[in-house]
C-alpha positions as CSV (number, residue, x, y, z in Angstrom):
1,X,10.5,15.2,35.2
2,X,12.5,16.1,38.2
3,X,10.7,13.3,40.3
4,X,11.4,11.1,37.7
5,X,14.9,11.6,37.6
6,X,15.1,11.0,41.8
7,X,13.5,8.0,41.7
8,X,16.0,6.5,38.8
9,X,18.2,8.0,41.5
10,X,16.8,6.1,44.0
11,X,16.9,2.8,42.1
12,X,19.7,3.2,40.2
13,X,20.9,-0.5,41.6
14,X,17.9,-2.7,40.6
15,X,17.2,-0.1,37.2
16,X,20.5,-0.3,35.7
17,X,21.1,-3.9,35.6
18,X,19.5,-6.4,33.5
19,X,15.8,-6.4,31.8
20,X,15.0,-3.2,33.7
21,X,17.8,-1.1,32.6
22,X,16.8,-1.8,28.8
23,X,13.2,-1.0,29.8
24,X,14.1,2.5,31.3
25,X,16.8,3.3,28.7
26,X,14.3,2.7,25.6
27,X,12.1,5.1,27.6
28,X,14.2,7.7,28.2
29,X,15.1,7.7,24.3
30,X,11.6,7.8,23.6
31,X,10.6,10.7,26.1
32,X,13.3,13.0,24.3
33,X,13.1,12.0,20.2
34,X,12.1,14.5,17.9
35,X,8.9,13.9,16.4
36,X,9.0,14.7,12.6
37,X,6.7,17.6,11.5
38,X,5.7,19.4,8.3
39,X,7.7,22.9,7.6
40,X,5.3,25.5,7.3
41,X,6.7,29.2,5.7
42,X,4.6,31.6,7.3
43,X,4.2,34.6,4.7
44,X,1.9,35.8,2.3
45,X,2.8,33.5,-0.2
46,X,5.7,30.9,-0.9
47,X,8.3,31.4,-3.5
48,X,10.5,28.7,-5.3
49,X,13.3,30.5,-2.3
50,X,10.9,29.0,0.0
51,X,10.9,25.3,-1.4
52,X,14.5,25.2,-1.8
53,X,14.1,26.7,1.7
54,X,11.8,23.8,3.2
55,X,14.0,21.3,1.0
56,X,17.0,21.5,3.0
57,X,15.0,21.7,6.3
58,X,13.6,18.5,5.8
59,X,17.0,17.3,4.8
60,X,18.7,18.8,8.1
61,X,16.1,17.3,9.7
62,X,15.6,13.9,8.1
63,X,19.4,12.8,7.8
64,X,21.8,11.5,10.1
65,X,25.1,12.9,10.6
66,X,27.7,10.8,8.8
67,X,31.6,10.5,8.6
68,X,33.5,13.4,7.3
69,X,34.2,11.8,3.8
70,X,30.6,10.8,3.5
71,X,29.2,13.9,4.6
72,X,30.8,15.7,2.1
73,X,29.7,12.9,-0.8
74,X,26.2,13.7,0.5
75,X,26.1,17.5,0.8
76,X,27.1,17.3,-2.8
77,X,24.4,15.0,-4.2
78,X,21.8,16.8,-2.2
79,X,22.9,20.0,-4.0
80,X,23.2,19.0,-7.2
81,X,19.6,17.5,-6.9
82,X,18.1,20.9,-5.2
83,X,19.4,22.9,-8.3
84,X,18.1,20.6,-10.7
85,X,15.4,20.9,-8.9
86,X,14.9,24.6,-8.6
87,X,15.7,24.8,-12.0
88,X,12.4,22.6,-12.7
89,X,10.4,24.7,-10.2
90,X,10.9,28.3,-12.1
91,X,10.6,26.5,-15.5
92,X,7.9,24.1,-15.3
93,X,5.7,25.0,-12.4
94,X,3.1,27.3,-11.8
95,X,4.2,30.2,-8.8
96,X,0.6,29.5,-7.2
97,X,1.5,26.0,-6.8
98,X,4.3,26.8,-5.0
99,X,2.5,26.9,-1.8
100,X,1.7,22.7,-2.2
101,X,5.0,22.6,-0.9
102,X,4.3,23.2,2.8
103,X,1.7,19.8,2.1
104,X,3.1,16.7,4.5
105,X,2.3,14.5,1.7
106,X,4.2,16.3,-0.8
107,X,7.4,17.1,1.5
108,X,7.3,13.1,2.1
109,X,7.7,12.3,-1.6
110,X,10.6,14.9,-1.6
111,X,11.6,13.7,1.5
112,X,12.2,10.0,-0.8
113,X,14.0,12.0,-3.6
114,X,16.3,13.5,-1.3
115,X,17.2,10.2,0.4
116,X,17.9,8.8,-3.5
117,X,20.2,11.2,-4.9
118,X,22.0,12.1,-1.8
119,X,23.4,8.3,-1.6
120,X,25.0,8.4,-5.1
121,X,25.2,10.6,-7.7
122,X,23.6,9.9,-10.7
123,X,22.6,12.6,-13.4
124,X,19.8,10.7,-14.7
125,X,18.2,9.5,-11.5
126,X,18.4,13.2,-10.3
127,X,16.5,14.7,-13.5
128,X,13.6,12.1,-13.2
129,X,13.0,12.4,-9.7
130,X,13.3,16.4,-9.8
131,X,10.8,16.0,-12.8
132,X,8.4,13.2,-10.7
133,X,8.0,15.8,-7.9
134,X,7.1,18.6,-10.1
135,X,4.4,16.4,-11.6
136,X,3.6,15.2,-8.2
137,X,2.8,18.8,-7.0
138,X,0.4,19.2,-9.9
139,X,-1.2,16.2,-9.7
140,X,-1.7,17.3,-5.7
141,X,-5.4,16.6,-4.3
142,X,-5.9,13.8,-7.0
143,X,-5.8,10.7,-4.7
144,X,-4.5,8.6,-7.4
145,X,-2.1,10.4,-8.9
146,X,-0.9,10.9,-5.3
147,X,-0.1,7.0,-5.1
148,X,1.3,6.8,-8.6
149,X,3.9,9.2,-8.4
150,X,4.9,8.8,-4.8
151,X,5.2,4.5,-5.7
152,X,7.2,6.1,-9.2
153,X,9.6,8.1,-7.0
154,X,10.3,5.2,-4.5
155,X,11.2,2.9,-7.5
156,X,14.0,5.1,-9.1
157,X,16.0,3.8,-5.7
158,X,15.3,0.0,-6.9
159,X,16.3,0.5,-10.6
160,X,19.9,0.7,-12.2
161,X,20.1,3.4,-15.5
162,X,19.6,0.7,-18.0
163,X,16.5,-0.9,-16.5
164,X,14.8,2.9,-16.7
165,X,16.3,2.8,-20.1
166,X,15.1,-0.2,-20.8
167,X,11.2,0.7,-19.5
168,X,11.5,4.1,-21.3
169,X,12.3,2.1,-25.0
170,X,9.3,-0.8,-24.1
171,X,6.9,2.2,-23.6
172,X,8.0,4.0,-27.3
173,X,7.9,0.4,-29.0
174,X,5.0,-0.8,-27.2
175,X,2.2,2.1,-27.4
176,X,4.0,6.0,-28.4
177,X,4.9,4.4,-31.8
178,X,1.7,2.8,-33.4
179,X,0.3,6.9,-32.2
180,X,3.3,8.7,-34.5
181,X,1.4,10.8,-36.9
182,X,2.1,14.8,-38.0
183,X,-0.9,15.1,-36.2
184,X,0.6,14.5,-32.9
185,X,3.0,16.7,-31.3
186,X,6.2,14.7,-32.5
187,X,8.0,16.2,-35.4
188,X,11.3,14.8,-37.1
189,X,14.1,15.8,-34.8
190,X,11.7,14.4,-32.1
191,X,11.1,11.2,-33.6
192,X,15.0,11.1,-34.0
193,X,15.5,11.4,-30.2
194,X,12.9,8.6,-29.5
195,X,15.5,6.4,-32.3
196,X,18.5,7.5,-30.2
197,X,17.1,6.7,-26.8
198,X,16.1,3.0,-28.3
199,X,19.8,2.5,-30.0
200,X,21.4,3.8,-26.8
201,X,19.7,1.1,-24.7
202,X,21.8,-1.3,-23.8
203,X,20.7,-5.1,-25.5
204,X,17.5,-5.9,-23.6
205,X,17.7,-8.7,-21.4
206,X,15.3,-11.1,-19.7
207,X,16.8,-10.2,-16.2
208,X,16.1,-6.5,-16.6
209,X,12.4,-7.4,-17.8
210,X,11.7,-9.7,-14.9
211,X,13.1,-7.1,-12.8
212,X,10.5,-4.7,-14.2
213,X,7.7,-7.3,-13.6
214,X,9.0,-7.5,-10.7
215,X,8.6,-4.1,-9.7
216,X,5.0,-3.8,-10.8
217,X,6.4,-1.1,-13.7
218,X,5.4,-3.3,-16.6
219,X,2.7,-5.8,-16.9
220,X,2.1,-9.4,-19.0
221,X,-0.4,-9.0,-21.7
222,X,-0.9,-12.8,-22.0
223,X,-3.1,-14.2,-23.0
224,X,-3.2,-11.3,-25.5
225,X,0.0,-9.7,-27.4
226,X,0.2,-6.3,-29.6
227,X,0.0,-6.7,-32.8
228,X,3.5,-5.9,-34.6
229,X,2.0,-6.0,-38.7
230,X,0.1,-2.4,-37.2
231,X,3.0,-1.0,-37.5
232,X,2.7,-1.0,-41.1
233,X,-0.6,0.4,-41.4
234,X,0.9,4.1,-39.9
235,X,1.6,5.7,-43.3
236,X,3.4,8.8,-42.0
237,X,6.5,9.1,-44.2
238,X,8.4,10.9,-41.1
239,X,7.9,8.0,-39.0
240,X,9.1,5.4,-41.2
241,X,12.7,4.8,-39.4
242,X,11.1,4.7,-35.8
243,X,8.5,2.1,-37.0
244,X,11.7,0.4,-38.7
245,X,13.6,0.4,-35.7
246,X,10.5,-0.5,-33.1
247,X,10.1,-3.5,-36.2
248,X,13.6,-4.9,-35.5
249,X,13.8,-4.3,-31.9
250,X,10.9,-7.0,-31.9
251,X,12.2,-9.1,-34.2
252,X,16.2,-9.2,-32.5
253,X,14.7,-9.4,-28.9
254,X,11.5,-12.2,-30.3
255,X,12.3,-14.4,-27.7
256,X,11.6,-12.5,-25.1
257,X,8.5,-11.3,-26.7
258,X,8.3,-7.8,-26.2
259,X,5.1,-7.4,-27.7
260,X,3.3,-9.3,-24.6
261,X,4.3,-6.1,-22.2
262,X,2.8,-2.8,-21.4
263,X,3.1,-0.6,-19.1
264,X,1.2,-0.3,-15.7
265,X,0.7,3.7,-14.1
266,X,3.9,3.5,-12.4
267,X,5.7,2.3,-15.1
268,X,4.0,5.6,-17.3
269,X,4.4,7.9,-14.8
270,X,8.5,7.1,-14.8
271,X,8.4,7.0,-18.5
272,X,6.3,10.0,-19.3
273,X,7.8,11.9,-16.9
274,X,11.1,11.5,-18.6
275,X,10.0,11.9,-22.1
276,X,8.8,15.3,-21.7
277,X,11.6,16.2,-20.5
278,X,13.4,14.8,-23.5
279,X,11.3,15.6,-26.3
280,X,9.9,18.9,-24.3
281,X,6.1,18.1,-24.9
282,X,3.3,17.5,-22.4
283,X,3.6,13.9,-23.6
284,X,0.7,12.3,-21.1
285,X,-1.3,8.9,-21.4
286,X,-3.3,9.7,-18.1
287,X,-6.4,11.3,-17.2
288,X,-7.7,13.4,-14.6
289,X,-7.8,10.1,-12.6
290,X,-4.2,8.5,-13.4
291,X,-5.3,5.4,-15.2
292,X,-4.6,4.8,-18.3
293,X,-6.8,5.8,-21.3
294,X,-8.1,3.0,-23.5
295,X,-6.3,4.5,-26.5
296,X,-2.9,4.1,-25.0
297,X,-3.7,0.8,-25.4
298,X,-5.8,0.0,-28.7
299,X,-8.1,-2.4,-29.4
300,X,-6.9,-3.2,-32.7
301,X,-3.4,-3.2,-31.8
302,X,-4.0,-6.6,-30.1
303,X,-4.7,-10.1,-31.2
304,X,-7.9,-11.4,-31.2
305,X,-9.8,-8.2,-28.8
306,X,-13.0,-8.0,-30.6
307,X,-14.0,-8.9,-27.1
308,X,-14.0,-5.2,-24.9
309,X,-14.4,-7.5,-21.8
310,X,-11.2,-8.9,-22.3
311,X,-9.6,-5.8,-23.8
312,X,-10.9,-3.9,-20.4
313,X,-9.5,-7.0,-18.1
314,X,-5.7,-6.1,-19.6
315,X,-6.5,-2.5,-19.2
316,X,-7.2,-2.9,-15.5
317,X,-4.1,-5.2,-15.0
318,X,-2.1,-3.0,-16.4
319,X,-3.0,-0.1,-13.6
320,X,-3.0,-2.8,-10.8
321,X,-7.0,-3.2,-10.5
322,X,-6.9,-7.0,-10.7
């Protein structure tokens, strides 16, 4: 190093002017940057004190300083969405799994949640992406889970609240409701919630759905559609003013036929993810794998799928296979 700073010396004429003064400055800046790294705790064992501890290293050491007024705006989201959350951690997470935590891959996906809710605060955004990570660390060593929920918490930053409102109230019309039964684990005051959530939505609009499409969270059923009239076959007397409701939210929004839509994995996992939470059930359409099962998407909920080919071909669109 020392011989490299004499000769700069040296040639400090010719280096410092033009094309070769660029050349040495970009090296000199890449000699002495920081090379990210995971944060390991070295104990016996890690405690949720040690995640909250590893999430604000990777946020001292991911962030760039910023104004004084900004700073402060940003020190506060990042703390709201740490306590959310730890509070997620102790409540819905295993102690053993703590130690996924100190995984590169898993601080990278928090490292995404951080940069999301420290830019603006937002309530909701900050409870689905505290709730995405949880789920990310349980789903940890199951490579496609991995890419689902990593892709789900990198779209919360490209969504607005009512477009996640909006893909949270397709997924209840378009598969949760023709599976309500007392058999399942909804009951009435959580069948009531899944009613609120669809009145709350704001009128569904075609730019929100496109915007979805776009987004590879929902997927075109076409040439296929659900059939709506199944809705009539579910006989459950405590269901009756979801089915209702899922029956006119088809019939005021038919022309932008809502009933040619389903979910892909991504779509689910952001859905899911925020159901449980809000009906505080293990509410899951994936298996061990992350794809879909065939039942969240029935065969004789769609037109014209006596043909399994065909009914497999949406199945696989719907996860990104095609």
């Amino acid at each position: 190093m020392e011989c490299f700073i004499k000769w700069i010396f040296n040639n400090k004429e010719w280096l410092f002017s033009g094309v070769a003064g660029s050349i040495v400055i970009s090296f000199i800046a890449w000699l002495f940057k920081k090379k990210p790294s995971a944060i390991i705790i070295n104990n016996n064992g890690v405690s949720a004190a040690d995640v909250i501890t590893i999430a604000e290293s990777i946020f001292q050491q991911n962030f760039p300083k910023f104004q004084e007024i900004a700073r402060v705006e940003v020190a506060k989201n990042k703390a709201l969405f740490i306590d959310d959350l730890q509070k997620n951690i102790l409540a819905k997470l295993d102690p053993g799994l703590y130690q996924r935590f100190e995984d590169p891959d898993i601080q990278y996906a928090l490292l995404e949640a951080l940069r999301i809710t420290a830019r603006k605060q937002n309530a909701q955004k900050r409870e689905i992406l505290s709730n995405l990570i949880i789920e990310r660390v349980k789903r940890d060593g199951i490579d496609l889970d991995e890419i689902i929920y990593l892709e789900a918490i990198k779209k919360i930053a490209l969504l607005t609240s009512e477009q996640i409102k909006t893909l949270i109230s397709l997924d209840i019309i378009t598969s949760l409701a023709f599976d309500c039964n007392t058999k399942s684990q909804l009951n009435d005051s959580k069948i009531d919630l899944l009613v609120e959530h669809i009145k709350k939505t704001s009128p569904i609009n075609k730019t929100n759905i496109r915007h979805l499409l776009d987004q590879n969270l929902i997927t075109s059923t076409f040439p296929y559609e659900i059939d709506i009239k199944q809705l009539d076959t579910i006989q459950d007397e405590q269901c009756t003013g979801l089915i209702n409701l899922c029956k006119d939210t088809y019939s005021q929004y038919s022309a932008l036929e809502l009933n040619k839509y389903q979910l892909t994995s991504i779509g689910k996992a952001i859905s899911q993810t925020d159901l449980s939470t809000l009906l505080n059930i293990n509410y899951t359409s994936t298996d061990s794998s992350g794809i879909l099962k065939l039942s969240d998407f029935k065969a004789n909920n769609i037109h014209a799928t006596g043909d399994v080919t065909a009914y497999a071909a949406i199945t696989a669109r719907a996860v990104g296979k095609n």
